[in-house]
N, C-alpha and C positions, 0 to 999 in steps of 0.2 A: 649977501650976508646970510640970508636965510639959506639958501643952498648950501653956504660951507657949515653952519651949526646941527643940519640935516647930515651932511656926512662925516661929520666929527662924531654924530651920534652914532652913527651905523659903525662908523670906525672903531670909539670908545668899547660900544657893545663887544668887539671881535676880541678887543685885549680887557678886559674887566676881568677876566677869571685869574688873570696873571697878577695884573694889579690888587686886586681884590684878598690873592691869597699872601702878596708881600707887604700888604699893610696889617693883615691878620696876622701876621709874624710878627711883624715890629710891634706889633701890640702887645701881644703875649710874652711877648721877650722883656720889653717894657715893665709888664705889669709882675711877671715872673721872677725875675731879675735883677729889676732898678732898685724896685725895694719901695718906691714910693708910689701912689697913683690918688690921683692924676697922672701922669708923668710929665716932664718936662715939655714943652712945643716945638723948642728950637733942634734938641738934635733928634729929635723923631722927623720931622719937616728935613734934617739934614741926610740921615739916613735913608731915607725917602728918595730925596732928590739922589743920594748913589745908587740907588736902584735901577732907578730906569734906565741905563746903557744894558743892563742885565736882560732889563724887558724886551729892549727891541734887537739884542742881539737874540735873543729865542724867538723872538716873533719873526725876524728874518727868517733865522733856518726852519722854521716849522710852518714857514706860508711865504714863499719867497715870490710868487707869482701877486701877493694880495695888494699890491699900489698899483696896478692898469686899473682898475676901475677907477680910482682916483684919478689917476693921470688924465682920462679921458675926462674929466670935471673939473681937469687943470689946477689939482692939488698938488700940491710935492710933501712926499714924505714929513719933510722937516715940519712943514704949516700943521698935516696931521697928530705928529708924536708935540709938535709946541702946544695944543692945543689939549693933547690929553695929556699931559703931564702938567699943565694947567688946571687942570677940573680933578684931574685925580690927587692934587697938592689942595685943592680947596675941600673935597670932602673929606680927606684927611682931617685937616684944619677944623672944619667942622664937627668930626667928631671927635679931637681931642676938648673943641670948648664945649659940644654935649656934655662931655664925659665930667669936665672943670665943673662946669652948672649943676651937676646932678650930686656929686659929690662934697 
């Protein structure tokens, strides 16, 4: 267990700039946009979640060799992107109810 949350992190780390810049958008579009803010959970979390076929079709074509390391730790892709798209739906999550509490 600790071995796969060890490469989930190294993993995470590889696509966070991607993640990072389409949650930054939906925010901004969100706050831009909706008209209201806070903004809504559910279709931010939904739009969210259409994202990610986005993510890892670009992370395919721009690093197609990057799951041998994995594989040799006996990951498969799927356990990888399950697990970041996982954690990257919870700090989402998180920072919309920062965003709810502060406001």
């Amino acid at each position: 267990m600790v071995l796969y949350l060890k490469a989930l992190a190294l993993f995470y780390r590889s696509v966070l700039p991607f993640t990072l810049l389409l949650s930054g958008l939906l925010l901004v579009a969100a706050r831009f946009y909706g008209g209201t803010w806070p903004p809504p959970v559910a279709p931010l979390l939904f739009q969210k979640l259409l994202t990610f076929p986005a993510v890892i079709y670009l992370q395919a074509q721009f690093r197609p060799h990057q799951y041998w390391f994995y594989r040799n730790l006996h990951l498969s892709p799927r356990q990888l992107w399950g697990g970041v798209i996982a954690a990257d739906t919870l700090l989402l999550l998180l920072v919309l109810l920062v965003a709810r509490f502060l406001s």
